[in-house]
N, C-alpha and C positions, 0 to 999 in steps of 0.2 A: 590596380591599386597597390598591389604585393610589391612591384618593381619599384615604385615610387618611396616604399618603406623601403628598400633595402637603399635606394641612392639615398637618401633624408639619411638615413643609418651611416654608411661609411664617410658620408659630408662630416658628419656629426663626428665621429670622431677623429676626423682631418681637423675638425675645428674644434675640438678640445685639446690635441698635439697642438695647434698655433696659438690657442690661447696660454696653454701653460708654459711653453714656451718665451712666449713674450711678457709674461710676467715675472720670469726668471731674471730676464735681464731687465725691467724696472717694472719698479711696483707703484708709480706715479698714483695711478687712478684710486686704489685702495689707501695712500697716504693721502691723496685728498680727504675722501669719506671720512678715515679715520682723523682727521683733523677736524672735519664739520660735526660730527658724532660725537667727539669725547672733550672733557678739558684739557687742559696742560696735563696734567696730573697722569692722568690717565691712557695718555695719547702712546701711542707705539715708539719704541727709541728709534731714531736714526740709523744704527746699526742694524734695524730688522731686516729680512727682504720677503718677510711674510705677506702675504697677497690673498684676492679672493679664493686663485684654486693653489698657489703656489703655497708649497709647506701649512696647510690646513688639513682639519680631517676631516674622514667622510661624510659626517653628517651634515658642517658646512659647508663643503662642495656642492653636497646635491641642494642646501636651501639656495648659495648664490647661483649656480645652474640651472636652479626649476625657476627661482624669480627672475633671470636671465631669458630664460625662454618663453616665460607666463607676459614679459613684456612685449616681447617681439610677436606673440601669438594678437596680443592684444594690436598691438601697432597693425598686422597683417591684417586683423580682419575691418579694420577703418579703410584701411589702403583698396585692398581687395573684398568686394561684398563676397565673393563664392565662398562657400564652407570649403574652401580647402585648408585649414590649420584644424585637422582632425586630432582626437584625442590620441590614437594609435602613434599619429605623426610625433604629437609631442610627446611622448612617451618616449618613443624611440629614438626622438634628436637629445631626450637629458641622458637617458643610457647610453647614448652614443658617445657622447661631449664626456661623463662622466669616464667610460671605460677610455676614452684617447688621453686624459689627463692622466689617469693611473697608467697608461702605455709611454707615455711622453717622460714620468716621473719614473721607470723602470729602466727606461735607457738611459735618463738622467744618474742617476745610479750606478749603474753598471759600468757607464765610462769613467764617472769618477773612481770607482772599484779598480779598474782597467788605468785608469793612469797611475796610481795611485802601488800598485803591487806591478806593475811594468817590471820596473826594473829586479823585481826579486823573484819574478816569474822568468825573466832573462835569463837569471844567474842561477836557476834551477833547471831549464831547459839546458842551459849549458853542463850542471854537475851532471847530470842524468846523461847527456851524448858521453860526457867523459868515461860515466862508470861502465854505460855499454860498450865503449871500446876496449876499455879493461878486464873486462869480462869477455868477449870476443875473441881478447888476446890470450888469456887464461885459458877458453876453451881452445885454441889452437895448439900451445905448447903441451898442453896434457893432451891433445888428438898426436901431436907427433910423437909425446913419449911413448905414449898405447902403440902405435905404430913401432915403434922402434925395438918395443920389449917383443911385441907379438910375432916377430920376424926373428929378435934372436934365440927365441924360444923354439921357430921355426926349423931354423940354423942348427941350434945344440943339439934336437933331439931327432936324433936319425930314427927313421920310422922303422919299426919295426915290421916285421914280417907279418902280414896279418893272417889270422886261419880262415878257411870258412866255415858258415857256419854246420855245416855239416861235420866238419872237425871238428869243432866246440861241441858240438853235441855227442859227440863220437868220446873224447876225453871228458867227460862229465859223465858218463857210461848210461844217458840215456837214448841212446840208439845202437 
């Protein structure tokens, strides 16, 4: 029964991504209702593209998702006498539905995020390659000056005779 809840589960939120989804791109069904439901007055403007799960908040999601699924339970079990639309089931198919429309709504987002700073995410990827080559270049010409100075310093100073240290110790007078 365990395997049954997890497929009912990932169904479920396959089918809250395609719901929320298609209500992104038309809100037909909910401008019906919302037309039988309210007067002129009252009625949603033409410019909305608010929906049952689209741009709503949680607490309306989960009544249109729980009566959503409270119908189809119902429908199931006229259809089908066996008790299989178990409480656990539907439980798991509104958390299911619910968590894939807040998934669907996150990437909904995100891309628009992602189109949206594209180009100045471009032109920052780009200043940033620039300033490491700048910097790159910087540390190169100060690596060849240190090189440069540390060889004429090389150069200039003829080594001197070194003693041992037996001698050092010898001229300090303690040995």
């Amino acid at each position: 029964m365990m395997s049954l809840e997890i497929i009912v589960f990932i169904a479920s939120i396959l089918f809250g991504i395609v719901l929320y989804w298609r209500e992104s791109k038309s809100n037909k069904v909910y401008r019906f209702f919302n037309k039988i439901f309210y007067s002129k007055e009252l009625q949603m403007s033409d410019s909305s593209a608010k929906g049952f799960l689209y741009q709503q908040s949680f607490l309306m999601r989960l009544v249109y998702i729980g009566v959503l699924f409270l119908v189809g339970i119902v429908v199931v079990r006229f259809i089908i006498p066996i008790d299989l639309a178990t409480l656990s089931l539907f439980a798991s198919s509104i958390f299911g539905t619910l968590l894939g429309t807040y998934l669907a709504n996150f990437v909904f987002k995100s891309s628009e995020v992602i189109d949206e700073k594209s180009d100045s995410l471009l032109d920052a990827v780009k200043d940033t390659v620039e300033k490491g080559k700048d910097f790159i270049q910087d540390l190169e010409s100060k690596d060849a000056k240190v090189e440069t100075e540390v060889k004429q310093e090389m150069n200039s100073k003829p080594e001197a005779e070194k003693q041992s240290a037996r001698d050092r110790l010898k001229d300090k007078g303690l040995m």
